[in-house]
N, C-alpha and C positions, 0 to 999 in steps of 0.2 A: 158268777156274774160280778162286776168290777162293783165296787164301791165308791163312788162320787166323793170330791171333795166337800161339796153342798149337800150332799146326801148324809153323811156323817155327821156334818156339824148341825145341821137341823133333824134328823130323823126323833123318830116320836116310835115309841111302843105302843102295843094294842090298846086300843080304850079300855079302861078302867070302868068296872061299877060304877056309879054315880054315888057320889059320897065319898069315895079311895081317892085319897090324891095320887094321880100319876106320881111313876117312879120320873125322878129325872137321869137321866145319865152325860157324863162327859164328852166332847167330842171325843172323836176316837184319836189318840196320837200314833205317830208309829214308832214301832219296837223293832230291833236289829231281828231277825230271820224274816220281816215281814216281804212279802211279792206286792213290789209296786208295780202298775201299767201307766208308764210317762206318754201322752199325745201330744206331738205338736202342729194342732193344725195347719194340712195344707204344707207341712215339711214329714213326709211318713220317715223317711230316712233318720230322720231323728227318732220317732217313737219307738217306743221297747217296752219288755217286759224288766223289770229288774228286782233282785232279792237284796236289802237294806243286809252290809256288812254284819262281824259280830262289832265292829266300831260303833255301830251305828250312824256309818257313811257310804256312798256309793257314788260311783265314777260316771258322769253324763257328758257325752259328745261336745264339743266345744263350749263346754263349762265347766270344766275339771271337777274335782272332789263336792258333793254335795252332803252337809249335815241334817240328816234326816233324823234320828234316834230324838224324840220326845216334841219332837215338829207336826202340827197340822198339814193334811196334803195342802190345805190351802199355803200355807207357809211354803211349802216345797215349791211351789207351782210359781208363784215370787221369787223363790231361788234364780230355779232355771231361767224364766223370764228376764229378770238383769244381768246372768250367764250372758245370755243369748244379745243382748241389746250391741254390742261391739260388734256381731254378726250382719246385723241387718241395719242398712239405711232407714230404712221407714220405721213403719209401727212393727215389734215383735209379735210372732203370731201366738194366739191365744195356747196357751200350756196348761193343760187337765189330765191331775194326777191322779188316781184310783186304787185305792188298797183291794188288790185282786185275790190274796190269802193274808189272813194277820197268823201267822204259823208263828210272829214274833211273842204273840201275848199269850203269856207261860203263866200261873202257879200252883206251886207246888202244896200237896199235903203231906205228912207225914207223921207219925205215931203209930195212936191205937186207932186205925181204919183197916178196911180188906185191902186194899191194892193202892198203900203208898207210892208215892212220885210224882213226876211231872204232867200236867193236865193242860192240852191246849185247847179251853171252849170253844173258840171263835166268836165270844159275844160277852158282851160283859156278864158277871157270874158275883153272887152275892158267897159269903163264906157256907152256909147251908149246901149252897145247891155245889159249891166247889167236894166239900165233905161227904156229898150222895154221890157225884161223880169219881171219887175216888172209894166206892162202894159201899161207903156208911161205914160208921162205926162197931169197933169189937165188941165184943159182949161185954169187957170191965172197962172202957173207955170213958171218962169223967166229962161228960159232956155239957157240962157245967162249967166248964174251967180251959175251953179252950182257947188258943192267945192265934192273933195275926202278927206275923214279921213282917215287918213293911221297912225298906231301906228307905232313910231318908239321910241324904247329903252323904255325912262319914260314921251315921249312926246308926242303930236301928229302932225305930217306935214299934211297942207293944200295946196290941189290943186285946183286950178283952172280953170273951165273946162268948154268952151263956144259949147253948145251944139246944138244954136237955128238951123244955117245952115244947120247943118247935118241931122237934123231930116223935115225939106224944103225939102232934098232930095239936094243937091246941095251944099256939102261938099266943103270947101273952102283949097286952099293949105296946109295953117297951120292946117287943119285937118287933111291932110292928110301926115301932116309932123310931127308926134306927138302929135295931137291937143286932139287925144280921146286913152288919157294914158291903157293902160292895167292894170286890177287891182289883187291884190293879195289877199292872205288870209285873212280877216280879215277885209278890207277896209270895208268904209260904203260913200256911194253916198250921199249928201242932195240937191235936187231937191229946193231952196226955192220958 
């Protein structure tokens, strides 16, 4: 089922315990392999299904090249819409973009875990639960000491992410005070 441009930006996780602060999470931006569903009301001929380049751009009907990669659908939806305004005299019709697969939000684990590589959640994924999906850790894995690569700009930021406690089963405050970062596109976990 398609994913709302408003549905993203506002959606809420399950209620929390009373006393747990909700998790908050980010809108959802989109990432290059992501399936977008373009509507233009009341113009079907325009609408489509379409998969966001590795550019992180994709080609839309009398609006040539559009820059999607790290864009809100809401922003996209803006794109097409001033695309289109040279098209129509009147008011342009209403444009709702919908993230239909996010098959673009990747990362990676790698080390000492059972089944290193590429992991596609489809939902945002904190470093723990990325480390269980990539089948948990080895028997001599230092789970104490393992780091996030997070590309930023032309560099990379290291985190630091102590992960023994939590996987005890006996999550310690600092975990559960930001201890087990939420990761984003792109990240790569290293288990050493």
């Amino acid at each position: 089922m398609p994913i709302s441009a408003a549905a993203l930006a506002q959606s809420t996780p399950a209620p929390q315990p009373a006393g747990s602060p909700a998790p908050q999470y980010p809108a959802y931006r989109i990432n290059p392999g992501d399936q977008l569903e373009v509507y233009v009301w009341g113009e079907e001929r325009l609408s489509r299904e379409i998969r966001v380049l590795p550019d992180g751009t994709f080609s839309f009907p009398l609006v040539g090249r559009v820059q999607a990669a790290g864009q809100l659908p809401a922003d996209i939806e803006r794109q097409i819409s001033v695309g289109l305004t040279e098209q129509y005299r009147g008011q342009v019709p209403q444009v709702t973009v919908s993230v239909t697969a996010p098959a673009g939000f990747q990362v990676s684990v790698a080390g000492k875990v059972r089944t290193p590589g590429s992991i596609q959640p489809g939902r945002y994924i904190n470093v723990l639960e990325a480390v269980i999906q990539a089948g948990g850790p080895t028997e001599f894995a230092d789970t104490s000491n393992v780091t996030i690569l997070r590309k930023q700009g032309a560099g990379i930021e290291r985190i630091r992410v102590r992960l023994s406690d939590a996987l005890r089963g006996s999550p310690n405050d600092r975990d559960r005070e930001g201890g087990l970062p939420q990761l984003l596109s792109g990240d790569t976990v290293v288990v050493p």
